[in-house]
C-alpha positions in Angstrom: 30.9 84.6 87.8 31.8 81.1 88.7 30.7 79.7 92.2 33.5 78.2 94.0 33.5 74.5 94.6 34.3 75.3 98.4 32.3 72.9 100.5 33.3 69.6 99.0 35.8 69.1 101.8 32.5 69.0 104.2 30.5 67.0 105.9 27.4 68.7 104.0 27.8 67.5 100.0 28.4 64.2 101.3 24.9 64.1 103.7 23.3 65.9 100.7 24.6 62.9 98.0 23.6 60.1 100.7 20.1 61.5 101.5 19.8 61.6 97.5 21.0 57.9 96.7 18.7 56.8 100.0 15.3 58.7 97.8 16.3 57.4 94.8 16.6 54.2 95.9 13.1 54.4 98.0 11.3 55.7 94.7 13.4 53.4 92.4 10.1 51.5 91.2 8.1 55.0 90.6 9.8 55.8 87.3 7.1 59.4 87.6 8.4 60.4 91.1 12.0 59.6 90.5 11.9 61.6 86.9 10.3 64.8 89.0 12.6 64.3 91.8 15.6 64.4 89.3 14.2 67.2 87.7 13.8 69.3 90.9 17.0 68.2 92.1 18.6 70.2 88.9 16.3 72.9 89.1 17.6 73.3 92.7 21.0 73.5 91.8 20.5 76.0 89.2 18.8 78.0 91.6 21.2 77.8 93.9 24.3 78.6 91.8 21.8 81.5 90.5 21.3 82.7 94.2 25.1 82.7 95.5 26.1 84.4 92.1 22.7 87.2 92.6 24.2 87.6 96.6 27.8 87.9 95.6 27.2 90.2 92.4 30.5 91.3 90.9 31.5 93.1 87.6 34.9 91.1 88.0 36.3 87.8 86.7 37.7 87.4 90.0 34.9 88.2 92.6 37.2 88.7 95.2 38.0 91.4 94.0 34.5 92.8 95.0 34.1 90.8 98.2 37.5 90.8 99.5 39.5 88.1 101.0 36.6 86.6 103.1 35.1 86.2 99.3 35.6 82.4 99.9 34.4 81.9 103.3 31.0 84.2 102.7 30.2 81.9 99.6 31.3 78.6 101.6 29.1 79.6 104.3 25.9 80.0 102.2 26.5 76.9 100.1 26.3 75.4 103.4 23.0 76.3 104.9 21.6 76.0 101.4 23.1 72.7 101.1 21.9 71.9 104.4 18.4 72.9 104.1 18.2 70.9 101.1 19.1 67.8 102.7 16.6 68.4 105.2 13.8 68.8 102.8 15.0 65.5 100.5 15.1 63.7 103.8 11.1 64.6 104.9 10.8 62.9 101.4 12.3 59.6 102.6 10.6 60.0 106.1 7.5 61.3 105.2 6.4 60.9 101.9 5.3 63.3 99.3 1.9 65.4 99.8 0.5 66.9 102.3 2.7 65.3 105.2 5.6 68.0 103.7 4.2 71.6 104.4 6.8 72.7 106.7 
């Protein structure tokens, strides 16, 4: 199953691809933390195409055909809040630094 590329009308990919080009260019110099960041940042997005397709399981081509009509909404919604809480956590990255100032 292929997740939808809903949210790109939003507010949310765009805050997400700002808050990333502002880290990268913070951590531009450290060629270590900017290799592990990019490495994350792909590990995060295969976990979170792994998660939506895992929440919206279907045997179908065409998952609305499992989920309905509201198929695209449900998956637009949690893209969002994972999208969102993402951007949180790259943004403690900027404001904070890496380490121990990052537990919550």
């Amino acid at each position: 199953m292929d997740v939808p590329k809903r949210i790109t009308r939003s507010k949310t990919p765009r805050k997400l691809n700002a808050t990333w080009k502002e880290l990268m260019a913070k951590y531009k110099d450290d060629k270590i933390a900017t290799a592990k960041l990019k490495a994350a940042q792909k590990a995060w997005i295969a976990f979170r195409d792994a998660e939506i397709a895992a929440q919206f399981a279907c045997d179908e081509d065409d998952a609305s055909l499992c989920w309905g009509s509201m198929y695209p909404m449900l998956v637009n919604g949690e893209l969002q809040a994972m999208t969102e809480i993402r951007t949180e956590r790259l943004q403690k990255y900027i404001d904070d630094g890496p380490g121990e100032r990052m537990r919550n």
